[in-house]
C-alpha positions as CSV (number, residue, x, y, z in Angstrom):
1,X,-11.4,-22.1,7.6
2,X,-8.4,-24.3,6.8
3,X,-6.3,-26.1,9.0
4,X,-2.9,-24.3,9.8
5,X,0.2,-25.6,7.6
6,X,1.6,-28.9,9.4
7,X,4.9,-27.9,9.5
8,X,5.8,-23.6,11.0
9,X,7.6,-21.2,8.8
10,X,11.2,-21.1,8.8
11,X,13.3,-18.3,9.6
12,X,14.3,-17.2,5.8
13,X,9.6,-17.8,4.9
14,X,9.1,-15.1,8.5
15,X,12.6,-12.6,7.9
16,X,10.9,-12.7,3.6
17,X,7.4,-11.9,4.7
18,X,8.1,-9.2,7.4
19,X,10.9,-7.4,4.8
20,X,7.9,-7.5,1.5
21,X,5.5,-5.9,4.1
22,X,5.7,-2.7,2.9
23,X,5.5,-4.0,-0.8
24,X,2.5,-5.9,-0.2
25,X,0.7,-3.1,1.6
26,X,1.5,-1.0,-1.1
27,X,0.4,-3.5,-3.8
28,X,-2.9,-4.0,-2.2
29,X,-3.0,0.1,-1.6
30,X,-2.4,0.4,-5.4
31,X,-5.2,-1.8,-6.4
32,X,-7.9,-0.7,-4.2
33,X,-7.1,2.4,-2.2
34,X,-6.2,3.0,0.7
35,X,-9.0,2.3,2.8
36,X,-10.4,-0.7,4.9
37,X,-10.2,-3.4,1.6
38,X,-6.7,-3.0,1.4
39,X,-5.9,-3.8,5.0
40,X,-8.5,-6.8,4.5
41,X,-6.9,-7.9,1.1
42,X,-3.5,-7.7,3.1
43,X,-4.5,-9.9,5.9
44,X,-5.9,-12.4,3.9
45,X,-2.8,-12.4,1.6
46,X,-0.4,-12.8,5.0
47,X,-3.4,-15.5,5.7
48,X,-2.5,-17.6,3.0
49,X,1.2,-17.3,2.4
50,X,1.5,-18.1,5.7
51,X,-0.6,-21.5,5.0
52,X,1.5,-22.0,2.2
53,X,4.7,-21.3,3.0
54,X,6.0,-25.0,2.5
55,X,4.6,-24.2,-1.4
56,X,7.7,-20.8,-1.3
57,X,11.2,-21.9,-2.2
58,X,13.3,-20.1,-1.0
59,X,16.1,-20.2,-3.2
60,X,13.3,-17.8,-5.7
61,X,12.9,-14.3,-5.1
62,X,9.7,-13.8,-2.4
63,X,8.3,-10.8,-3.7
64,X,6.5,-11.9,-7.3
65,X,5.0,-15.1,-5.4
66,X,3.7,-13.2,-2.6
67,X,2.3,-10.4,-5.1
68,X,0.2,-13.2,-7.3
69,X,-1.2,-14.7,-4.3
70,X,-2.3,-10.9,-3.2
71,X,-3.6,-10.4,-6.9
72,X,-6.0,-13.0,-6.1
73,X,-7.3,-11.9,-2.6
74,X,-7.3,-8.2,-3.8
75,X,-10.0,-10.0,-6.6
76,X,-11.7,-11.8,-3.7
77,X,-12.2,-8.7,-1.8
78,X,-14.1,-7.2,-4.8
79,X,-15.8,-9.7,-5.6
80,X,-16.9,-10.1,-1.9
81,X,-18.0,-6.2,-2.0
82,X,-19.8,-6.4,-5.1
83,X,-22.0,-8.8,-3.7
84,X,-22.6,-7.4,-0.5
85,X,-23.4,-4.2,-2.6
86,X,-25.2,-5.7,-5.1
87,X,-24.2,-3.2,-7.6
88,X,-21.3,-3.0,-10.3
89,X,-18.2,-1.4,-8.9
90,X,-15.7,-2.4,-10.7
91,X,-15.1,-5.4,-13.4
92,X,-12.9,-7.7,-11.9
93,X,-10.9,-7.2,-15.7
94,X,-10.5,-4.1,-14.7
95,X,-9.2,-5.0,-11.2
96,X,-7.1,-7.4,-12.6
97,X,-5.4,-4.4,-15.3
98,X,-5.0,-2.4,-11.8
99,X,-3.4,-5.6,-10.1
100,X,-1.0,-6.0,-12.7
101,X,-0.1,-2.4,-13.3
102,X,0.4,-2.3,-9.2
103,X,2.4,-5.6,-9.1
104,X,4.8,-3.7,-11.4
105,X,4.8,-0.4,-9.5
106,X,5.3,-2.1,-6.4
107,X,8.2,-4.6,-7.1
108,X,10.2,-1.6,-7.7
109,X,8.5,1.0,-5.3
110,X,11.1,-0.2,-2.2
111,X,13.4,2.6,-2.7
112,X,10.3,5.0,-3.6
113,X,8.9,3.9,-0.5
114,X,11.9,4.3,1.9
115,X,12.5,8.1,-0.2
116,X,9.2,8.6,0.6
117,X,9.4,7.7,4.5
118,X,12.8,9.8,4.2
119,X,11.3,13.1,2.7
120,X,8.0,13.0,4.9
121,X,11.1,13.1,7.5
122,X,12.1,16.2,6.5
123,X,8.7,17.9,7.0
124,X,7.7,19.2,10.1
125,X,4.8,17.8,12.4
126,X,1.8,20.1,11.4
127,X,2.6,19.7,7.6
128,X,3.2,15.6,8.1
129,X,-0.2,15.9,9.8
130,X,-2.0,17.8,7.6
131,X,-1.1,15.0,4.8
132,X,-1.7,12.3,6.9
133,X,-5.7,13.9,7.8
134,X,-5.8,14.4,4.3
135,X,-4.7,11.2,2.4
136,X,-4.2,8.8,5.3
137,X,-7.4,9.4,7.1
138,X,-9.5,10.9,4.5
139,X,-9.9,14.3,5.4
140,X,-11.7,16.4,3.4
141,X,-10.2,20.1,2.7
142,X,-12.7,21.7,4.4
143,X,-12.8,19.6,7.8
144,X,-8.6,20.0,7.4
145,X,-9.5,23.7,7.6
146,X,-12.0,23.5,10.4
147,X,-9.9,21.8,12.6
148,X,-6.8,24.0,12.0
149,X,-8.6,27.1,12.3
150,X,-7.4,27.8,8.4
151,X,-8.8,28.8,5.5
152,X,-10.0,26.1,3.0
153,X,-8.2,27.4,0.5
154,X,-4.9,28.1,2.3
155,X,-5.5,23.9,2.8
156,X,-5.4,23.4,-0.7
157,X,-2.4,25.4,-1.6
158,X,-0.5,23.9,1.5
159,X,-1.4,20.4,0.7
160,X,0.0,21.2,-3.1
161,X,3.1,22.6,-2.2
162,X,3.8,19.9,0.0
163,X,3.2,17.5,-2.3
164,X,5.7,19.3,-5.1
165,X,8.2,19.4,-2.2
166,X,7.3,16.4,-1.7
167,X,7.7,14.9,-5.2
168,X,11.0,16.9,-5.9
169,X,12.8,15.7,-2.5
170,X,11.7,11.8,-3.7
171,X,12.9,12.6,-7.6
172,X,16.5,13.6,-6.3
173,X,16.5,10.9,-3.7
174,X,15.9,8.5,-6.1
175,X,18.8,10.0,-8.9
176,X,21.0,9.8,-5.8
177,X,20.9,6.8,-5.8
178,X,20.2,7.1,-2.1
179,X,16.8,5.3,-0.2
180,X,17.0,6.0,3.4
């Protein structure tokens, strides 16, 4: 492990990191799911900006730094599971395609995000909790059902409705003009 930076981060290098949270999350969500290697590729990206913050100018927008620094721990982490698994997951071309599609999706996915956070809002506990057992905690239909006492099927339709209310509520957010 390296040696921390010799001089701490200044307020503009902290305020820049904790407002491109989200982004970054997202980024490394994008690129490898939303599972325990994204939280590990974000760490280690806050890891190393942090160590390198004297390298950020902050007269340059934070954002596209921070998101090539993540491109290369989001690489690290799959190359780091391929070799624990010992068996081809993905070509690290083909992370690197996802990395760059994500790095575009992302920069611009703030107002997505916050429409996003805004619509899920609008929904009421048990639907926001069926979503989150679902895609958040990776729930499959069937346990969703089990634990709700529903029918798996009624799941399904549920979980695709909300997502089309979903969808439509972020669309006209997002022609609004409106984020939050």
């Amino acid at each position: 492990m390296s040696s921390p930076p010799s001089h701490q981060p200044g307020e503009a290098f902290i305020r820049a990191l904790t407002d491109n949270q989200a982004a970054l999350r997202g980024y490394c969500q994008a690129s490898l799911g939303h599972g325990d290697e994204a939280k590990e590729a974000l760490q280690r990206t806050s890891i190393v900006l942090w160590r390198k913050c004297g390298d950020w100018n902050p007269a340059t927008e934070f954002l596209p730094w921070a998101i090539r620094v993540a491109k290369f721990e989001v690489l690290g982490v799959v190359r780091d599971r391929n070799r624990r698994q010992a068996r081809f997951v993905f070509d690290p071309d083909v992370v690197e395609s996802m990395s760059d599609e994500a790095s575009q999706s992302v920069q611009g996915g703030t107002r997505r995000t916050e429409a996003l956070e805004h619509c899920l809002g609008k929904l009421s506990d048990s639907n926001r909790g069926a979503l989150a057992a679902h895609y958040l905690h990776g729930n499959s239909i069937a346990e969703i059902a089990d634990a709700t006492g529903k029918n798996p099927g009624a799941i399904k339709v549920m979980l695709l409705r909300l997502r089309g209310k979903l969808r439509e509520c972020i669309e006209s957010r997002l022609s609004e003009g409106g984020a939050a």
